[in-house]
Structure formats: C-alpha cells, structure tokens
C-alpha positions as CSV (number, residue, x, y, z in Angstrom):
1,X,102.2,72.7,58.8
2,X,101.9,69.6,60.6
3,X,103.4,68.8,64.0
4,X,103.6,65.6,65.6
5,X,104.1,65.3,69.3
6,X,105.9,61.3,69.7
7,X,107.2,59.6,72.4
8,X,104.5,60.6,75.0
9,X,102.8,59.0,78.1
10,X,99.5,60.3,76.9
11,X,96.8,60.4,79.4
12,X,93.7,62.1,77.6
13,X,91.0,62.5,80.0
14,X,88.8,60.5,78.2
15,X,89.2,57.2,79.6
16,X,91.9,56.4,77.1
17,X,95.9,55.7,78.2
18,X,98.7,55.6,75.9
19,X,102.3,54.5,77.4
20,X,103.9,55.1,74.5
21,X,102.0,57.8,71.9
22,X,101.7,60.4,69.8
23,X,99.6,63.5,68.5
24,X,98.8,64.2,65.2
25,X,98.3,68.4,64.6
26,X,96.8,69.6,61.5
27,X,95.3,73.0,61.1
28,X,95.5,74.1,65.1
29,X,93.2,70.6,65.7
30,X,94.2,67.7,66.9
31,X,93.8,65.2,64.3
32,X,95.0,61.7,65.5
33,X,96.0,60.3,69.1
34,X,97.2,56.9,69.1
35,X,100.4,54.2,69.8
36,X,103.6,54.9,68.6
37,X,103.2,51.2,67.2
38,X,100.7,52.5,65.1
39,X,102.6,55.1,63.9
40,X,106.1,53.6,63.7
41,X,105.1,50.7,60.9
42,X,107.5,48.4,59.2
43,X,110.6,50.6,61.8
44,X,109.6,54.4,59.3
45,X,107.8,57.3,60.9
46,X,105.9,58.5,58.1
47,X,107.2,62.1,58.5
48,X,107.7,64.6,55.4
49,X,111.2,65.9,55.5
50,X,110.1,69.4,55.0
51,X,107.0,70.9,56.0
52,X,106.7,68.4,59.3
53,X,107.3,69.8,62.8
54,X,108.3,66.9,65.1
55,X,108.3,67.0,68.9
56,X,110.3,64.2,70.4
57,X,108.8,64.5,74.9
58,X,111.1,61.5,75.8
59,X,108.6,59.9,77.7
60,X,107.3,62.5,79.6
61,X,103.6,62.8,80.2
62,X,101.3,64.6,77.9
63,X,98.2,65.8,79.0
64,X,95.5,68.7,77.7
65,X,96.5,71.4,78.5
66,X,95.1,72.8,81.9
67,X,92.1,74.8,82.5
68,X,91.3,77.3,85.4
69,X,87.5,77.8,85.4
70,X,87.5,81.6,87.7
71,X,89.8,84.2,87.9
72,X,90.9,88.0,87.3
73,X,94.1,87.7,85.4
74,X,94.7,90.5,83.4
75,X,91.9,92.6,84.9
76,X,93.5,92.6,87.6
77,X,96.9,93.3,86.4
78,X,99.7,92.0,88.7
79,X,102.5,95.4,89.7
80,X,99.6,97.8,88.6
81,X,97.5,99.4,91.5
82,X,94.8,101.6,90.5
83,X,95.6,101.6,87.1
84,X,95.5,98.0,86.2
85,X,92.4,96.8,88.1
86,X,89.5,96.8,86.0
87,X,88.0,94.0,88.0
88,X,84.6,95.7,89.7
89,X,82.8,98.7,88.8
90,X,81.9,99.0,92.8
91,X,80.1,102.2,92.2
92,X,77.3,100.7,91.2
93,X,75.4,97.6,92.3
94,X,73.5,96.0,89.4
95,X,75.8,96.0,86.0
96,X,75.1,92.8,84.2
97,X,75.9,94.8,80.9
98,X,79.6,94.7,81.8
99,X,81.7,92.9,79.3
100,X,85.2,91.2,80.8
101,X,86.6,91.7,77.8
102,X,86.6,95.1,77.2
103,X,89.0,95.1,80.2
104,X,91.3,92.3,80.3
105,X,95.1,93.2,79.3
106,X,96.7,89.8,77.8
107,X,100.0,91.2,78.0
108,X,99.7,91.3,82.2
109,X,102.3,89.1,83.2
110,X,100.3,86.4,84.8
111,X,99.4,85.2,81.3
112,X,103.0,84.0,81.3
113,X,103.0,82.6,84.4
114,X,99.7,80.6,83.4
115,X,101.5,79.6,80.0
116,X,104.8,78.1,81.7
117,X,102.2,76.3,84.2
118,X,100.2,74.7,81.9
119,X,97.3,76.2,81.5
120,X,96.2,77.1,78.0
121,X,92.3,78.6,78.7
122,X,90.6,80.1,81.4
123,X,87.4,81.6,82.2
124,X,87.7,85.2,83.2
125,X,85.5,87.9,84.3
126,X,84.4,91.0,86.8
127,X,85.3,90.4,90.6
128,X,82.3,90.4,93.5
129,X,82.0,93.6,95.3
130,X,79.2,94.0,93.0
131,X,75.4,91.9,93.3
132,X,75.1,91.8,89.1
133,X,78.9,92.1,88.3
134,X,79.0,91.6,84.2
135,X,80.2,88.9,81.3
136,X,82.9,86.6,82.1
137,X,84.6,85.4,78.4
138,X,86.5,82.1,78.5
139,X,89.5,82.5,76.2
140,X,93.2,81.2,75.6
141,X,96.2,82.3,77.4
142,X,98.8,83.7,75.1
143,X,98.4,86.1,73.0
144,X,98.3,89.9,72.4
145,X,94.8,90.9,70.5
146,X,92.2,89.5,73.2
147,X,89.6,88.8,70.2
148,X,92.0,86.4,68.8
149,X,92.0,84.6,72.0
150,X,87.9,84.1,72.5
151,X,86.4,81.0,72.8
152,X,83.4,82.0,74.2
153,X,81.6,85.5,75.1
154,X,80.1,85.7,76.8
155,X,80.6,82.6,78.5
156,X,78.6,83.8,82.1
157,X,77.1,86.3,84.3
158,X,78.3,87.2,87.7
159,X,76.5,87.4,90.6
160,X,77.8,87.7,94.1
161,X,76.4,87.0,97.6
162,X,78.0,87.4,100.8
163,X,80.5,89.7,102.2
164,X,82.3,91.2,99.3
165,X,79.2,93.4,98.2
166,X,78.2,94.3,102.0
167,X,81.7,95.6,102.7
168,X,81.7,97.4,99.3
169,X,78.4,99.4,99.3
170,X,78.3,99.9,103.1
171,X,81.4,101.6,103.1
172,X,79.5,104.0,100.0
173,X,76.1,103.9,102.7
174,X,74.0,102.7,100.1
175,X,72.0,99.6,99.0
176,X,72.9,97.0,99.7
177,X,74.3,96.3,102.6
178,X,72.6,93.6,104.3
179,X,72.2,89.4,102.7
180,X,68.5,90.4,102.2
181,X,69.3,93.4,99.9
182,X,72.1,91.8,97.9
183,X,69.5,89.4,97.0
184,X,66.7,91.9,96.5
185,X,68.4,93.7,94.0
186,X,69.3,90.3,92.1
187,X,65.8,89.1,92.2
188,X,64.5,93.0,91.4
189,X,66.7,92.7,88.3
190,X,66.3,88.9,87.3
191,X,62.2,89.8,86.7
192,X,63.1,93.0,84.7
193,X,65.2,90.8,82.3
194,X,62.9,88.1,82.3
195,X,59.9,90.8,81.3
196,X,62.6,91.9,78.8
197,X,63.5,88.4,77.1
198,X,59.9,87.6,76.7
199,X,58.9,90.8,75.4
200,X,61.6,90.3,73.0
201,X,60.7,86.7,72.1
202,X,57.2,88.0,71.4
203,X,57.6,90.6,69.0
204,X,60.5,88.3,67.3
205,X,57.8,85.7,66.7
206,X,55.2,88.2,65.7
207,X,57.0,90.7,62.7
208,X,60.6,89.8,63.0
209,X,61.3,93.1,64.9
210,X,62.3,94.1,68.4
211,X,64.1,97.6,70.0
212,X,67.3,96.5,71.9
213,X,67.9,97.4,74.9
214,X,71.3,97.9,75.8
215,X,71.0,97.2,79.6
216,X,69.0,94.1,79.2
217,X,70.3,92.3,75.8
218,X,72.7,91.0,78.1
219,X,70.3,89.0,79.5
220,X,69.0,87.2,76.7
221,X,71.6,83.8,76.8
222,X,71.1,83.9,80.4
223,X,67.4,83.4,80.1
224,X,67.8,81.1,76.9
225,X,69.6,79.1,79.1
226,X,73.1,79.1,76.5
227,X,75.5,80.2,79.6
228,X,74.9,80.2,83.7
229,X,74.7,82.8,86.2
230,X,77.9,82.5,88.0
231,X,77.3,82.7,91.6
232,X,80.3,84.1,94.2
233,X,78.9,81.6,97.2
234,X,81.2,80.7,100.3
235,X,78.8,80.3,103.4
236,X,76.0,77.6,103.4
237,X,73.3,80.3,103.7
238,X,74.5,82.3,100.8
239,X,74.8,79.0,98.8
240,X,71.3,77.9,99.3
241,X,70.1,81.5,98.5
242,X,71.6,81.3,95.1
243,X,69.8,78.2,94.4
244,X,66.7,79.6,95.2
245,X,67.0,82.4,93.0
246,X,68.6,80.1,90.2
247,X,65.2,78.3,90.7
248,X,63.3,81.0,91.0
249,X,63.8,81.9,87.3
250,X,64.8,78.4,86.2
251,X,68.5,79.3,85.2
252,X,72.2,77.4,84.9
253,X,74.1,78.2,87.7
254,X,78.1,77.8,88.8
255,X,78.6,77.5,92.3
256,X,81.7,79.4,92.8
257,X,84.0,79.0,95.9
258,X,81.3,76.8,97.6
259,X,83.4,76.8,100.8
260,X,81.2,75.2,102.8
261,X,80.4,72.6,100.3
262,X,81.3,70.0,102.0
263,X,79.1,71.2,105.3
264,X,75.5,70.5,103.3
265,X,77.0,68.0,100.7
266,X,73.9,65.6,101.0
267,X,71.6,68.8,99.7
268,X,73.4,70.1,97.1
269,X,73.7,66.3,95.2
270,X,70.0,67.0,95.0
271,X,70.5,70.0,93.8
272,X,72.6,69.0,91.0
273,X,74.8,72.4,90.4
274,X,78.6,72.2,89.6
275,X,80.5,73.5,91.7
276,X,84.4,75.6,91.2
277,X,85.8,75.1,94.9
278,X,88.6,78.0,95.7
279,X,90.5,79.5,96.4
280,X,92.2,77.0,99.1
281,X,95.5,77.8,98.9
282,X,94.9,81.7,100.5
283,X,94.6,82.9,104.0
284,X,91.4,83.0,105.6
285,X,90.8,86.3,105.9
286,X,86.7,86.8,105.9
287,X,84.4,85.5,108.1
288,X,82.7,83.6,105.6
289,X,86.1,81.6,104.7
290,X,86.8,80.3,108.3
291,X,85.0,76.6,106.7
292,X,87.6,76.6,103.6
293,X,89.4,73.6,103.3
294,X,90.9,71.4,100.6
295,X,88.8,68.2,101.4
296,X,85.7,70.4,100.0
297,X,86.5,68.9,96.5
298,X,86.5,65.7,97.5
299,X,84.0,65.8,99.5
300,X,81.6,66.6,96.6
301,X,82.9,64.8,94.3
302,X,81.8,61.9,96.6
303,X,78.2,62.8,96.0
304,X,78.3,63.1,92.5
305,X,79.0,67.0,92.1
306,X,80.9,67.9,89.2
307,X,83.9,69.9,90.8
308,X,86.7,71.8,88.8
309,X,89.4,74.0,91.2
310,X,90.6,77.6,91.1
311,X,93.1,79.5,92.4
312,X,90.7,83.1,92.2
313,X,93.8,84.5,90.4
314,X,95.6,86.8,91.9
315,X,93.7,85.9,95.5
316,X,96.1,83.1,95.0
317,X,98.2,82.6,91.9
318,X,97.3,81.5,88.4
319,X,100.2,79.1,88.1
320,X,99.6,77.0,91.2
321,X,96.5,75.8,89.7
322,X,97.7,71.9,89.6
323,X,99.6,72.5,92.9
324,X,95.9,73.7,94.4
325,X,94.6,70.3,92.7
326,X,97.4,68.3,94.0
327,X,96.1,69.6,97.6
328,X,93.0,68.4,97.0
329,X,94.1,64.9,95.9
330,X,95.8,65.0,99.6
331,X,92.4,65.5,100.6
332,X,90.8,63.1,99.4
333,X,89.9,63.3,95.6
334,X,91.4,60.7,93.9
335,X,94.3,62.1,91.8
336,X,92.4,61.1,88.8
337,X,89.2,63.3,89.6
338,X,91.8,65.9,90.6
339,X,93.2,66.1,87.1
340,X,90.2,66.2,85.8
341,X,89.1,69.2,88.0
342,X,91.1,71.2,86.1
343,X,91.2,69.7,82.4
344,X,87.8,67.9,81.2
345,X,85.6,68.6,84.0
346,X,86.3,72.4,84.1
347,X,85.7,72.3,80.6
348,X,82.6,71.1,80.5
349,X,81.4,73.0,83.6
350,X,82.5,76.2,81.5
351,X,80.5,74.9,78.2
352,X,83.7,74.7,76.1
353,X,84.5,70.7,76.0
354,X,83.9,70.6,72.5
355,X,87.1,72.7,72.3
356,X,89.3,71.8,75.2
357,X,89.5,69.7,77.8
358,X,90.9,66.6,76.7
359,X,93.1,65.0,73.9
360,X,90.5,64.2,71.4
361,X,90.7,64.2,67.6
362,X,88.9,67.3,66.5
363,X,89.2,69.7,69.1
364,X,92.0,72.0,69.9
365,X,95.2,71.9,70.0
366,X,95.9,72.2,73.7
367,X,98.5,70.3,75.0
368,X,100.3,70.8,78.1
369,X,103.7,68.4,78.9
370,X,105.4,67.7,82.0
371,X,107.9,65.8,83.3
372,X,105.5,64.1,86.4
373,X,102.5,64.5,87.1
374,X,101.5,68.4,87.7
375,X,99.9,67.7,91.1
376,X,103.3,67.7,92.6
377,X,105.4,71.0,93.1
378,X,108.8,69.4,92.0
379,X,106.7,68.7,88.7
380,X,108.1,70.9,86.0
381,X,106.6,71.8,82.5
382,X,108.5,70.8,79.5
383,X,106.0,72.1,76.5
384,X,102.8,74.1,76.5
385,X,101.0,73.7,72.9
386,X,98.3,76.4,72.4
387,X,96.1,75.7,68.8
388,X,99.1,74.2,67.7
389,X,101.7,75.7,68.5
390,X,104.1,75.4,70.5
391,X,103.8,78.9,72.9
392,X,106.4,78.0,75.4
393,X,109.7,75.1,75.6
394,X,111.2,74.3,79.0
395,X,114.8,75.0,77.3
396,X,114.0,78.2,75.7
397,X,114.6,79.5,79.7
C-alpha cells in the first residue's frame, strides 16, 4: 500500500526544509520528500481512491523519527526485579561473546513509552559492571519477535571503565578491582582476539578453512573494524585510558557518557572519537558523575565532536530523550545540533544512517510527528511511523 504523509513542516536533517510537504511511502521506504506544490498540480492530489493511505498532520512538524544511541530497555525490564534484568552477567569479568539480543524482551513496557515519544530505533546492549560486557544490537522499537526488529547485530562491543566494574567484582573479591586491572583484563583479552583474527585471516587466505572459536568469533567485526568497541567512560582518566587501548589495537570506539567531556575538550578534538554524552537528566550518585552536566554536549560539539544524547534507559527514562536534548540546547548546543544528536548524528555514530536518521528517499520509513518542536516538555507527539506504518496516533489514547 502506499501512504502519503501531507501537510507537514518537514524538517529532514539533511539540510533540506519544507514549510509545507509531504512523504511519499512505498514498500516501508521512503520514496519522495518534497512541496505540497509539487504534489498538489493543476488543484488534484494524485491519490488512488483505494489502495492509498493518506495522513493529513495539519501543519505540524514532521521529523525522522528519533534515535537513542545507549540504553537497557527491555533487558532491563521496568516492574521486573530479578527476573527481568538480563543486563550484566556480573559473575564474570571478560564476556565479549554475550549477545544483547538473546535477552532483550520487546514487549517490556518502555518500548511503548519510547514509541509515544518518538523514538523509532535504538541501540541496545549489556550494562557495565562487567570490563568485556557483550554485543549491543541496534533495532526498531515496536514489535514483538526481536529478529524482526534488527537492524544491525551486532552493532558494538561493550567495554567499561571506572567504578561500575570495581564495585561489582570487589564486592565478589576478585579481579578486578582496581582502574589498573579493569584495564589489564581488557588489554589481556584485546591481544588474544587479535592472535585469534589473524590466525583466522591466515588460514582463510591459505585453504579456505578455519576452526571457530566460539569465545573469540565475536571478535572478528571488532578487529575488521565493521562496528566499535563501546566504551562506558565518565572521568577524564578513564576516558583517555580507553583511547589508549582503542589505539593500542587500532579500533573504532564510542565514547559513552563522556562526563567530563567538556573538562579535556581541546584533547579529545584531536582525538577524533564520537562521543554519546548521558545520562544528564539523573542524580549524581557516583563519584565519577560529580562533573556531569548538560553543557558537556555543547561543549564538544564546539570542537568538532560528533555528539548524540542518551538517557542510559532506565538510569533515566527512554521517553525523555528529546527532553534530555532540549536541556542541552539550554546549554548551549544550538537546538539544531540538538536535534540532530538524536536523529542523524546518532545514526551515523551507530553505523545505521543508511537506514535512519533522516527523511531521505530510500531509507526507512521512520517518521516521528509532533505538534512543536520535541525539545520542549509541553511538545506532544501526534504520529510515530515505524517502516511504514503508522505504530502509534495521538487520538487512538
């Protein structure tokens, strides 16, 4: 069927501005953007009577729909305790062979929550109490098969610094407990798959054959360089140690949190690493938070870091996501870069903007509708498009 979203202040992401616009929807793709003069020639909308969806936004703005680039929804299940957090397998220091998907629940309820915000992907994955946590899998949010919602896995590999994995293992009395063993352990690891990958490349190149191994495979796309380490970082020490280690081995990297950012901006602009600054919008309640603040974002995006936003669902909740962004625009970041943290930008620092990310004929179907703009908390959402279809209506509540 084809839809066609009319009427719309369409703001794409891309540059491109449309007071008066529609989209044109054909097999879950978005297959024309344009003016409404375009599409209204000679006073007929050139709409089938029959097998033609039509959705008339009045005006309101229309925008991709929104992107958060790090949480735990659904492996962490919201109202489930014990049995619904899935999120670290804190037993055990070094699992990189951990898959997020093998434990996130689509029907937890903060998929809905996400859906009547806006947000139609996000890039999930294993918590930090761990130094090598697992896979994180970028994928849509609505929906009840979780392979049906994949579009990318694994899409990272977690790796955490800090306090998170010294509280976790000292409480157990075992390694590690100090900076220096949490990145021990990473680097120990790091030259066992990198033995790995080349062994495997090797015997590939030579007759075509290789032994798997299950606890390393995982390794390979890290080491081919396809998706990033993704790097739990709040203090300035534990920032610049990732980087080393990224270096080290020559790998992408995500700096994730990055709460004191803003402290050693000039560095890390020659350092060149995105950055996914969050969660603001919670209580600082480690030591390594007392820096956190909302100008962090702007301040980097100032020196030419690309910087998406995150809530750290459920450390703060999925759907004030734009309300986290909006912050940030108080900040500092231009409400423009602000939107783009969590649309275009997050896309691309999650490797999916050939999918999402902005309105762009060819890629999905993602549309998110509002009647303001989503950085303000009176903003409400009229219409949340996922692949084409329309997954949630303000007046269906």
């Amino acid at each position: 069927m084809l839809k066609y979203l009319i009427n719309g202040k369409i703001v794409t992401m891309t540059g491109s501005l449309y007071s008066n616009g529609y989209i044109r929807i054909e097999n879950n793709k978005i297959s024309q953007v344009g003016k409404m003069s375009e599409l209204n020639k000679n006073g007929k909308l050139p709409f089938p009577c029959s097998d033609t969806e039509v959705i008339d936004v009045k005006g309101r703005l229309v925008m991709p729909g929104l992107i958060e680039a790090h949480c735990h929804m659904g492996i962490t299940e919201q109202k489930k305790g014990m049995e619904g957090d899935d999120c670290n397998e804190n037993i055990e220091p070094v699992t990189p062979y951990l898959r997020a998907i093998d434990a996130i629940n689509p029907m937890d309820a903060a998929f809905g929550d996400a859906v009547r915000a806006g947000i139609t992907s996000a890039m999930i994955g294993p918590g930090s109490s761990n130094p090598i946590g697992g896979q994180f899998v970028f994928m849509k949010t609505k929906g009840r098969r979780i392979d049906d919602l994949v579009v990318l896995a694994p899409a990272a590999m977690k790796i955490a610094f800090g306090e998170n994995p010294k509280v976790n293992f000292l409480n157990q009395k075992k390694m590690p407990v100090t900076r220096m063993g949490i990145a021990a352990l990473i680097r120990e690891e790091l030259m066992k798959a990198e033995q790995y990958c080349v062994k495997r490349r090797k015997a590939i190149e030579q007759n075509g054959e290789f032994d798997k191994d299950f606890k390393y495979e995982c390794w390979v796309p890290v080491f081919e360089r396809k998706i990033p380490l993704k790097a739990h970082v709040h203090r300035a020490d534990d920032i610049f140690t990732a980087i080393r280690i990224a270096k080290e081995f020559n790998l992408r990297m995500t700096l994730d949190h990055c709460s004191e950012g803003h402290l050693i901006a000039d560095e890390l602009a020659k350092e060149e690493y995105p950055a996914i600054i969050g969660p603001d919008l919670s209580n600082r309640n480690k030591i390594e938070v007392q820096n956190m603040a909302f100008k962090t974002a702007g301040i980097l995006n100032e020196h030419g870091i690309k910087v998406a936003i995150t809530t750290d669902h459920p450390v703060s909740l999925i759907q004030y996501l734009p309300i986290c962004a909006g912050f940030a625009a108080k900040a500092g970041l231009s409400e423009e870069d602000a939107l783009k943290a969590i649309t275009i930008r997050a896309a691309q620092i999650c490797n999916v903007a050939d999918r999402v990310g902005s309105l762009e004929v060819g890629k999905d179907a993602d549309i998110a509708v509002f009647d303001g703009s989503p950085l303000e908390a009176s903003t409400r959402t009229y219409c949340t498009i996922i692949d084409g279809d329309v997954v949630y209506m303000a007046e269906d509540e």
